[in-house]
N, C-alpha and C positions, 0 to 999 in steps of 0.2 A: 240505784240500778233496779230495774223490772226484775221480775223472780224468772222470766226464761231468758231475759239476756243474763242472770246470774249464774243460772244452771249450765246455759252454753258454756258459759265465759270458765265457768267449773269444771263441765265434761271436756273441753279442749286441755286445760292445762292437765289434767288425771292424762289425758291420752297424749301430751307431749314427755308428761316425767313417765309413762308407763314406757313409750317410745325409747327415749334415753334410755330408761335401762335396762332393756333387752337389746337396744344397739341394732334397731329396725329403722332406723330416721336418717334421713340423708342432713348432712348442713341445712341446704335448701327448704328443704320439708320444714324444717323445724322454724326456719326462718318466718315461713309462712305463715306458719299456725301460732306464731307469736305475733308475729303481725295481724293476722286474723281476731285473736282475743283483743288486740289493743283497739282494731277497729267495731269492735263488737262493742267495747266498754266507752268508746268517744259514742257511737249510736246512743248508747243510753241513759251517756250524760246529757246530749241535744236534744232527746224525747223526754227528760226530766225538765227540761227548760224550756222546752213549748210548753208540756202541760204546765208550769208558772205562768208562762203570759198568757194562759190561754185564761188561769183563774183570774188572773191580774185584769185581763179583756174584760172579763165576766163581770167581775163586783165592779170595776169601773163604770161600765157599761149597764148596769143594773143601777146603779147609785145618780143615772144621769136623769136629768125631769127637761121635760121638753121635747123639741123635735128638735133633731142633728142637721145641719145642713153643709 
């Protein structure tokens, strides 16, 4: 995971358990912002696996002699 999808992914759950326990969070809300960190942490497992193919593209693509056609 990127170090600011980690921090988000950090400062949401700090702000869901701080939520709960002053008892300011509706069901719904908290629904939310769980749902929000999970699609926060899929984002950053899919931008970890572009940049693989992206290196995988790279040294493939660097290691080729010729012209592609």
């Amino acid at each position: 995971m990127t170090k600011t999808t980690e921090a988000a992914v950090e400062w949401l759950i700090e702000t869901v358990k701080v939520a709960l326990e002053e008892g300011r969070a509706t069901e719904t809300e908290l629904e939310e912002w769980l749902l929000a960190a999970i699609l926060l942490e899929e984002m950053a497992i899919e931008e970890q696996r572009d940049d693989q193919e992206a290196r995988t593209f790279g040294t493939w693509f660097g290691q080729a002699s010729g012209t592609i056609h």
